[in-house]
Structure formats: structure tokens, C-alpha cells
C-alpha positions, -999 to +999 in steps of 0.1 A: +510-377+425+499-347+398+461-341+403+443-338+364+411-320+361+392-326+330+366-297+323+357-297+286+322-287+274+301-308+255+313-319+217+279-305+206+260-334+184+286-359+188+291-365+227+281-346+259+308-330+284+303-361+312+315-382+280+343-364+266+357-358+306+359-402+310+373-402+275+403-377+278+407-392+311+415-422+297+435-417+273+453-397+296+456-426+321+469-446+293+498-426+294+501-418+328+486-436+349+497-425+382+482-390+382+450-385+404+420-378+376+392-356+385+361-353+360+340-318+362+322-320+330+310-286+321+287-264+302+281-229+293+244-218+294+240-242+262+235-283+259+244-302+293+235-272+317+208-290+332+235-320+336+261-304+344+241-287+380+223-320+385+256-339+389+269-312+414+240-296+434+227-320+460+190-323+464+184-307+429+153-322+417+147-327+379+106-321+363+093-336+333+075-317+310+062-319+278+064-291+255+056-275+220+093-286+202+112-257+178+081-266+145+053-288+153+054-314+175+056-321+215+087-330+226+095-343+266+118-323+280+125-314+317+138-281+339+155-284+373+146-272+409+171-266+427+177-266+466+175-225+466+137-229+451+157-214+418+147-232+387+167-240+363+154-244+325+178-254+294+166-239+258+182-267+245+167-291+253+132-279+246+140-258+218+172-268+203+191-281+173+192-314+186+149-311+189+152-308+149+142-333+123+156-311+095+170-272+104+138-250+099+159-213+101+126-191+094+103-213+113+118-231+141+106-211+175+110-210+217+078-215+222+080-246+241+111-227+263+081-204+274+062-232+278+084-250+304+094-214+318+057-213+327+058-246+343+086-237+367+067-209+382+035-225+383+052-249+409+065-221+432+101-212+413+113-183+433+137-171+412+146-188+373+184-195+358+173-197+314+205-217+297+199-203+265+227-215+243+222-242+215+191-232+202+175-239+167+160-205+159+156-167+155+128-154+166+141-129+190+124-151+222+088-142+207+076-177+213+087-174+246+073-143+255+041-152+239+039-189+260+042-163+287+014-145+282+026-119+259+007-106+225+026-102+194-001-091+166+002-079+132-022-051+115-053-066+120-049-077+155-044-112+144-014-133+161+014-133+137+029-169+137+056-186+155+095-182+144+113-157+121+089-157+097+059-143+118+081-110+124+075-103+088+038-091+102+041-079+133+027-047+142+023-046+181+036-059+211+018-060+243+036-075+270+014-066+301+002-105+302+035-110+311+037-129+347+062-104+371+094-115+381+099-138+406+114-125+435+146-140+432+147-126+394+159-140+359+192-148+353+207-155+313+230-177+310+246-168+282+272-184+262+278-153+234+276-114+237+269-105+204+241-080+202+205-090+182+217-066+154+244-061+124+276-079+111+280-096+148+246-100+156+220-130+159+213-134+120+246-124+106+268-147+128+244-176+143+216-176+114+240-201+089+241-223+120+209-230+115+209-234+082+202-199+066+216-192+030+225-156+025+194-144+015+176-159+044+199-141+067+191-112+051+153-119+061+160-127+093+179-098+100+150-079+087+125-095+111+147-090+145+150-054+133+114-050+130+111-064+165+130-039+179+113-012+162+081-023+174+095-033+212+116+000+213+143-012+229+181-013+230+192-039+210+228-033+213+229-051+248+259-075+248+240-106+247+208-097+234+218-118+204+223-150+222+201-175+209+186-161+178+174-130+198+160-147+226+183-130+250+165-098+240+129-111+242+143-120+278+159-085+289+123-072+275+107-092+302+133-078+329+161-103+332+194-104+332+227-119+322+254-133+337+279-156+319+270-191+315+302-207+323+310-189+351+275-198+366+281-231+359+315-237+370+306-221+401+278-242+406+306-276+408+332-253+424+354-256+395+373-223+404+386-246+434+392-273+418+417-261+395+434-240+417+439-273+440+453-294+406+486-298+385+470-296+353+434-287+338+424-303+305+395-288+289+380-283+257+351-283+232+337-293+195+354-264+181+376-240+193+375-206+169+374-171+173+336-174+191+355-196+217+367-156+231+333-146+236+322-166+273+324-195+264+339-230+285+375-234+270+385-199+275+365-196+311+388-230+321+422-211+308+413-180+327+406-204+359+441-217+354+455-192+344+444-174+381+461-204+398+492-200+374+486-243+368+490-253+328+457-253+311+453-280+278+428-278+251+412-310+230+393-300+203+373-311+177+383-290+153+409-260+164+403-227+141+421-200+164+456-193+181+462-213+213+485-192+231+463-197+261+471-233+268+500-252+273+495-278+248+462-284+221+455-314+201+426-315+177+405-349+170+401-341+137+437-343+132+437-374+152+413-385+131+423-378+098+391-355+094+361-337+107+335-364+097+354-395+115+361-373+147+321-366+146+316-403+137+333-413+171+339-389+191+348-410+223+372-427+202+393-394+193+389-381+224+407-406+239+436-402+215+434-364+224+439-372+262+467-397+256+484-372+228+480-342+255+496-363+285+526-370+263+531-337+268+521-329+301+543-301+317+543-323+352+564-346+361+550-381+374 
């Protein structure tokens, strides 16, 4: 009997990872239904970190908190202890896209990821993992730094304000009312390794995301720059562009980074799990030329590739060769179009998993 692993990511603001995994594997079932299915839903430092460890660490313990959301108002969110006393915090979910009303590119901040950063180590965290993808901003982690304890001032001594837009004035940076490190350290998990600055950095490449027009970009690049004039440090640091800049607010404070899917499929043992399987399905809401850079799908194909079994992609939309997979099938071509594979995702995804077992390269 073939043994299936179905490790996509999340389809980011249509469906998470644990709901795209049941979907392929029914479909694929449909097809097949006497293969062995296993689900390890995954994630990559970005939306459905915290998930994605709760399902597989035992004993991990998740914290409410309620925090200051990306513009004005408190939002609940939550961070994870785990067994190790490491806390686990997701950016997402206190800071992202999905925390957005309306995109607010020059205002939206991290504050309330400080905030909940702060939380964790008031309880005892001995060492912090920061899931950093997904987030709604470009502030270069200023609001974080400054829930932390850190002063960001402009001429006058005055705090400048929170997001991109407060950069515009800033002057000094004092981060002595930083807390130290926890003894077990700070760990990025970081989905990208673009650096804060130029054609590949945070502004140029992530800003439209979040709904910059040209000339905005052009002012948020401005303001990261002027951060790192005023921070002096070196913002060429493969990742310090990860999250509007928040990676390099971070490496300011001392951490570090390590890729996000790696972390995380380490955390649910995926590296065993494929090698023990026939086939690996994964995929994500859009497979493109960022997909090479860390991120879930092309972590999965290395995986398989390691264990020389036939990795699979479903995507939402597919926007880059596939050599690295065995077969692909995009929902939006399922679906006859980006907005009904968004509409109902679940839906598609299903078709995807029954259109990819038709072409398994097992044999029942």
C-alpha cells in the first residue's frame, strides 16, 4: 500500500495548511483510495506557525494575549510555550495582513509583535522562536523594538510615530532599554532572504503586497534607508528584509535566523516522514519565483528529493518552472480563474489532489 504525505503550506487568505492537507487528501482518495494518507500541514515562519508546532509538540501550551493590532486597535492574539521553556510568537497573527481592515502600507506597524514578545519573557521564556512572515507593514521592526523598550526619536527628542511613516523623522535610536537576550537566544524564522534594501529588498519587492503604489514604495524605501543610517548597521544581511524590515530591527536586538520551514518541519519530523513515504504532495497559494527563496514547497521538494521519492505541487496559482516535482496542478486552472479558486479554496483543492493522483508515479 503507497504511503501519501500531504505537506502544503497555508493558501494564505483563502484556507490554512491543516485545511488544504484534508482537502488534497481527499481528492486524492477519490482516486485512489487504497494508499495510506498522512497529513503534516506545514508552515514557514509566516501564517499557521503557531498551528503547525501546536499540532506536533506535545505539552506545548498556547497564551492569550491582547495586543496593539498593525493601526489602531487591540486585537487577541496568542504565542506558544513550548515544553523546552522556548516561546514561540507568530507576527502574523498579531501584526499581519489578515489583522487588516483596509492595507495601511505607510502606517500599519509591529508594535503589538513587541508587545506579545514582551509577554513571553515576562512569564519566564528562556529562549524565543519570532515567525515573522505574513506581516502587514514596513517599519523595519521599530514598533517592535520600541514595545521592547527601545527609543526611536526624531530632532526634538519627541517619539516619532508608529509604521513607515514615522521613519520620515527619526533622528536617534537608543536601544539600551532593550531587555537582553534570553539565554536560550532569538531565533527568525524567516520565510525570504532578501535584504532591507534595493531592487530585492523589503519595499521594492514586498511593499506592493501591501498595497504601496510606486511612489509609496519609493517612500518607504526612503524611511528603511534612513533607519539604517541612523542604526548603523548592515543592512545587506540575507533576511533582514523579511517582513517589511522587521528581520533587521530583530538582528539589531541580537537574534538570529534560521529558515522557517526547516524549523518547522523539523518540529513534526517531516524530514522522516517523507523519507518513510511513496509520494509527498505539497504546495502553496502561489508558487513563483519567491517560492526559491526558503520557502514550504521548495523545502518539501528538497526533503524528497533527499529520499529520491516523487515530490507533487498544488497550487493556487503556478508562475514558475516545476522541474522540481513530478507532477503540478494549479486550482486556478481547475477553477477556471484566480477569484473562484480564492472563493473556495477547499473545493479546488480537492480537484487538485484528485487531478495529481491520476498521475501518481506509484502503482496501487
Amino acid at each position: 500500500m503507497p504511503t501519501v504525505v500531504f505537506a502544503p503550506d497555508s493558501f494564505k487568505g483563502s484556507a490554512s495548511a491543516a485545511v488544504v492537507a484534508a482537502a488534497l487528501a481527499e481528492g486524492w482518495s477519490s482516486v485512489r483510495p487504497g494508499d495510506s494518507v498522512v497529513l503534516a500541514p506545514m508552515a514557514d515562519g509566516g501564517e499557521g506557525t503557531l498551528d503547525a508546532f501546536e499540532l506536533a509538540v506535545p505539552r506545548a501550551v498556547r497564551h492569550a494575549v491582547t495586543v496593539l493590532g498593525p493601526t489602531a486597535d487591540e486585537v487577541a492574539a496568542s504565542w506558544l510555550a513550548l515544553p523546552d521553556g522556548t516561546a514561540l510568537i507568530e507576527l502574523a497573527d498579531t501584526s499581519g495582513l489578515g489583522r487588516l481592515a483596509a492595507l495601511a502600507p505607510l502606517d500599519a506597524h509591529t508594535f503589538g509583535f513587541g508587545q506579545a514578545i514582551a509577554a513571553a519573557l515576562a512569564a519566564g521564556a528562556t529562549g524565543l522562536l519570532l515567525a515573522i512572515g505574513g506581516s502587514s507593514s514596513t517599519d523595519g521592526g521599530v514598533g517592535a523594538l520600541a514595545a521592547l523598550g527601545a527609543r526611536f526619536t526624531d530632532a526634538s527628542g519627541r517619539p516619532i510615530r508608529l509604521g513607515n511613516r514615522g521613519l520620515g523623522t527619526l533622528a536617534r535610536a537608543d536601544l539600551s532599554g532593550l531587555p537582553a537576550l534570553p539565554a536560550g537566544g532569538v531565533r527568525i524564522l524567516s520565510d525570504v532572504t532578501n535584504p532591507l534594501l534595493g531592487p530585492t529588498g523589503a519595499a521594492t519587492v514586498f511593499g506592493p503586497q501591501k498595497g504601496a503604489d510606486p511612489q509609496q514604495v519609493i517612500g518607504l524605501e526612503s524611511g528603511l534607508a534612513r533607519l539604517a543610517r541612523v542604526l548603523g548597521r548592515l543592512p545587506a544581511v540575507p533576511g533582514a528584509g523579511a517582513a517589511g524590515g522587521t528581520g533587521y530591527g530583530l538582528l539589531a536586538w541580537g537574534a538570529t535566523i534560521a529558515p522557517g520551514a526547516g524549523a518547522v518541519g523539523t518540529a513534526i519530523g517531516l524530514p522522516e516522514l517523507v523519507a518513510a513515504a511513496d509520494v509527498v504532495v505539497t504546495g502553496e497559494g502561489r508558487f513563483d519565483a519567491q517560492t526559491e527563496a526558503g520557502k514550504v514547497a521548495t523545502y518539501v521538494a528538497g526533503l524528497a528529493l533527499d529520499a529520491g521519492v516523487p515530490a507533487l505541487l498544488a497550487a493556487g496559482a503556478i508562475e514558475a518552472p516545476t522541474t522540481a516535482f513530478a507532477a503540478a496542478a494549479s486550482l486556478s486552472e481547475l477553477a477556471g480563474g484566480a477569484a473562484a479558486a480564492i472563493a473556495d479554496a477547499p473545493r479546488w483543492a480537492r480537484a487538485a489532489g484528485a487531478a495529481l493522483a491520476r498521475r501518481a508515479p506509484v502503482s496501487s
